[in-house]
N, C-alpha and C positions, 0 to 999 in steps of 0.2 A: 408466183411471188407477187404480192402488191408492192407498188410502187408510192412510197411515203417520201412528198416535197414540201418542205419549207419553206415559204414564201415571203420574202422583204418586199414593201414599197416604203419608199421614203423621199419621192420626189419633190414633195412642195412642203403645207407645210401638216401635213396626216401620216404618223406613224402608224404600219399597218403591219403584220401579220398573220398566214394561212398556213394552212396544212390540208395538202391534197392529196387525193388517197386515189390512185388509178384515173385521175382524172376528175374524182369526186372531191366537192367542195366539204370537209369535215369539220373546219373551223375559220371564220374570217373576223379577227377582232381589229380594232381603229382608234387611237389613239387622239381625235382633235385638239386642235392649239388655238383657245378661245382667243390668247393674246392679242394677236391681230385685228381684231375689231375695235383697240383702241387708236390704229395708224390707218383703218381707209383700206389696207393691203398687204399684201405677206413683208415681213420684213427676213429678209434671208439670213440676216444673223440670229434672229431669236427662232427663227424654222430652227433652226440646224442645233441651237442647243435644247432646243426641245425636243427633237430627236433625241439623243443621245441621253436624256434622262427617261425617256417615254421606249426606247427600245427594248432592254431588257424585258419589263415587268409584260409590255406586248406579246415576244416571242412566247415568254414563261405561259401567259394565256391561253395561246391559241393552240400550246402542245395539252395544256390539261383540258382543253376544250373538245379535242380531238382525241383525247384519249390515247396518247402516241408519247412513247418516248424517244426521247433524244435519238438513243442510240440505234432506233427502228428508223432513221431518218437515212432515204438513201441519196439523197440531193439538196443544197442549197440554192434559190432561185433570189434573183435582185432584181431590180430595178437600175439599167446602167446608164440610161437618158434614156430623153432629154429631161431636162430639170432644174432644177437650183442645185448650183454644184455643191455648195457646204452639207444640202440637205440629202444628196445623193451621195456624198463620202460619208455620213455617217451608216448608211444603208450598206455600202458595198465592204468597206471595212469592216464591220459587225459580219456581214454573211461568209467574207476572207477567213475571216479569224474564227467562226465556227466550221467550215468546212476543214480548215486543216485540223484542226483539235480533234476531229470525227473522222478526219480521212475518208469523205466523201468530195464528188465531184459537185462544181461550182454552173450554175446556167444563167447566165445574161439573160435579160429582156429586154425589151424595147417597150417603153411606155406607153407611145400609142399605138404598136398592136397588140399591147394587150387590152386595151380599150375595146378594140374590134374582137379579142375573142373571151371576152366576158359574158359575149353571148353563150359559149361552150360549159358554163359554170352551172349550168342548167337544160333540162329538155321543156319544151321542143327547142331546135337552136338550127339557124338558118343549113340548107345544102347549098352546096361550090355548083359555080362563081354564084358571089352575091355582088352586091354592092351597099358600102356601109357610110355612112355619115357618120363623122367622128367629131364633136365639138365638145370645147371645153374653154376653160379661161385663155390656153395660149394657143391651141389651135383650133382649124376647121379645116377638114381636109372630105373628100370622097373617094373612097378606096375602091379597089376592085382587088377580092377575096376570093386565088383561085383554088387552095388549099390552108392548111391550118398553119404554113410558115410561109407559103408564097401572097403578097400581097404588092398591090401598085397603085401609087397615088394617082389620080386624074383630074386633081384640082383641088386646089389650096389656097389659103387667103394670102393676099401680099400687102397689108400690113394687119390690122385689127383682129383679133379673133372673135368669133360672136359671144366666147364668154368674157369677152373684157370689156363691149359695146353692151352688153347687159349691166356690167360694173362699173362702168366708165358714166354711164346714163345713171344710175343711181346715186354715185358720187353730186353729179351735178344735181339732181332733186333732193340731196339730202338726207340720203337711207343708209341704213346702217351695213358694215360689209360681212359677208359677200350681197350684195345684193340682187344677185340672178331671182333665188327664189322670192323675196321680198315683193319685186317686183311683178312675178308670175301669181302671187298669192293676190296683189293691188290691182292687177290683171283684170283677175275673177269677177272682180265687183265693179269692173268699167265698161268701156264700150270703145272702139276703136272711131273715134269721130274725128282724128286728126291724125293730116296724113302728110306722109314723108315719101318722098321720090327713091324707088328704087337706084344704086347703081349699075352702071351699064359696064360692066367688065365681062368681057370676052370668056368663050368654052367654059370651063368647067371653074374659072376660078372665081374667089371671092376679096371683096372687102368691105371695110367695115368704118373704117376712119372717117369718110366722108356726111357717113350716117349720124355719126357722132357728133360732130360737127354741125348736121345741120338739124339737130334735136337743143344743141346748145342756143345755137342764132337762135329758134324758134320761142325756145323757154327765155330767153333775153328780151326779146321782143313783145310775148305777151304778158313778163313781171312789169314791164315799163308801161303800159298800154293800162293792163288790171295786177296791181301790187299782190293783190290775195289768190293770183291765180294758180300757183302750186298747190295751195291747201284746198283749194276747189274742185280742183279740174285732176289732183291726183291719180284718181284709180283710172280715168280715160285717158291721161298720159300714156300710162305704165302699159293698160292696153291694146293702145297705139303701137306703142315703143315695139311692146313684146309681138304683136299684128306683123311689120315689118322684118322686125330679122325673122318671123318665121318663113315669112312669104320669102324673101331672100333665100333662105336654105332650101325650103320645098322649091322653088322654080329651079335652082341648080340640081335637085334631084332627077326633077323630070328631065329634065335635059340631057342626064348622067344617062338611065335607061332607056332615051331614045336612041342614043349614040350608042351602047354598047347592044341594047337588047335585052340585057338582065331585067326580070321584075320579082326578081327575091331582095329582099331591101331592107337593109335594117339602120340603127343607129347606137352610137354609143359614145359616151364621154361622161362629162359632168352635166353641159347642156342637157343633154337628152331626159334629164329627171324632167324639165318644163314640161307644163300641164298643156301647154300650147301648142310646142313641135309635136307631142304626142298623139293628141286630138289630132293634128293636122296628117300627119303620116298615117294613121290607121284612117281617114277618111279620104284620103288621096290615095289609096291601096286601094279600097272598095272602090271607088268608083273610078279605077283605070285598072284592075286586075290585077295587083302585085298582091305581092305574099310579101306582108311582113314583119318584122321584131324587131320588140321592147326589151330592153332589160328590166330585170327587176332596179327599184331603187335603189336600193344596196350593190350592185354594180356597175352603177352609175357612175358616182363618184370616185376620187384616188380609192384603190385599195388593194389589198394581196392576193387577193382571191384569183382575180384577174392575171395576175404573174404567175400563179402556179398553176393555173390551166393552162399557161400559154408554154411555162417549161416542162408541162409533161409530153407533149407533144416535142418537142426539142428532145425532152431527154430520149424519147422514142427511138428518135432519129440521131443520138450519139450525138447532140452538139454541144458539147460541152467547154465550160471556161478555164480559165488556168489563175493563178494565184499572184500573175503579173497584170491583172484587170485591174481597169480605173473610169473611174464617172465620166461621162460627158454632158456639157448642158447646152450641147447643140448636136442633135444622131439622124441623120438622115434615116427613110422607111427601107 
């Protein structure tokens, strides 16, 4: 019998989704919410009703895309955190109210691992244990992957995440939001000639707040000193800026596989689409001996794809949800 999942994300502000077929990715369609680019940052009430218009006509997509009907459906999968909780109750309400109308069973996810097994959405995809780098706008954690439901955090940021110090630095230069990529593409055409002090935070964990701050002091200093020095010195900012959180991620890597041993290595979030972390892990692989993976771009970012590889394996394993489920926008791993 194949096994046909329906896949909700609806955590931030990207309505998403799939349809997984044995573990194979058959359709992953994405809803974006331009709105946001008029405030700087997601605003969680215009997420959530952009959900809820952007839902329907999605699922409707990704079953004709998949060539799958409703009724061939043997599970529904969500997203139940962490998140913006208005934009996670549209998501888990929707998937409530189609599993019981179908009388199929219901599978929680966990957001960021399903992040870590988006790698699964495609061959080749790392073997157990690995260790994965998970960044994105609200986290940065490094995992330790020792099957496809068992996984352990070993370090986490305690305040900033690197996707927010990507968008929090952009904010203050003036770019448009998200600014992750913006800045990764102003990257390309600079040179890292100005240089920012690592944090010294202890094992495996990260921050990020201090960096922010001291990229603010610095652009303060040099607008007061040369007025035009934003429009000038731009693109070597941006790949300064982007220089630094990488070096910050990468040195907690190595760190990560000295202490555990693992050198299958991989990465995933929304970060990981950077041109920079990328480069920089496939050239710190060769020349220290790991073995590692990339996601494709497209599961990079939020999306369903990623929730229904991670509930098929769950459904495998009979874990299934019940009809008294509800969001959270704070889920421990």
């Amino acid at each position: 019998m194949q096994i046909n999942i329906l896949a909700i994300e609806s955590s931030c502000d990207d309505t998403s989704a799939a349809i997984i077929q044995d573990g194979r990715v058959l359709s992953n369609c994405i809803a974006n919410q331009e709105a946001h680019r008029l405030y700087g940052g997601v605003v969680p009430e215009v997420a959530s009703r952009a959900h809820q218009a952007n839902i329907i006509p999605v699922v409707e997509l990704a079953l004709k895309k998949a060539q799958v009907n409703k009724a061939d459906l043997h599970a529904i999968a969500f997203t139940k955190g962490p998140g913006l909780i208005g934009s996670l109750m549209v998501g888990v309400s929707f998937a409530k109210a189609m599993a019981l109308s179908l009388d199929i069973p219901l599978i929680e996810v966990h957001h960021m691992k399903a992040h870590v097994m988006a790698h699964f959405a495609e061959q080749p995809h790392p073997s157990f244990p690995f260790l994965c780098l998970t960044v994105s706008g609200g986290h940065t954690q490094i995992v330790r992957i020792e099957n496809h439901l068992e996984m352990e955090i070993l370090g986490q940021t305690i305040d900033d995440a690197a996707g927010e110090a990507f968008d929090k630095t952009g904010k203050i230069l003036g770019l448009d939001y998200p600014a992750g990529p913006i800045i990764d593409k102003l990257a390309q055409q600079g040179q890292a000639k100005f240089s920012f002090s690592e944090p010294k935070i202890p094992n495996l964990d990260f921050s990020f707040s201090g960096l922010k701050t001291a990229i603010l002091y610095f652009l303060k200093k040099q607008v007061k000193a040369t007025p035009d020095f934003l429009q000038e010195e731009l693109p070597h900012i941006c790949a300064s800026v982007q220089d630094r959180i990488v070096s910050i991620l990468m040195n907690k890597v190595k760190l990560a596989v000295k202490q555990t041993g693992i050198k299958t290595v991989a990465i995933a979030g929304g970060v990981s689409a950077n041109s920079g972390l990328r480069t920089s892990l496939l050239e710190t692989g060769k020349e220290l001996g790991w073995q590692t993976f990339i996601p494709k771009f497209e599961y990079c970012t939020d999306n369903a794809a990623m929730i229904g590889v991670t509930a098929y394996y769950k459904f495998l394993a009979k874990e299934f949800s019940h009809q008294g489920v509800a969001p959270v926008a704070r889920w421990n791993m």
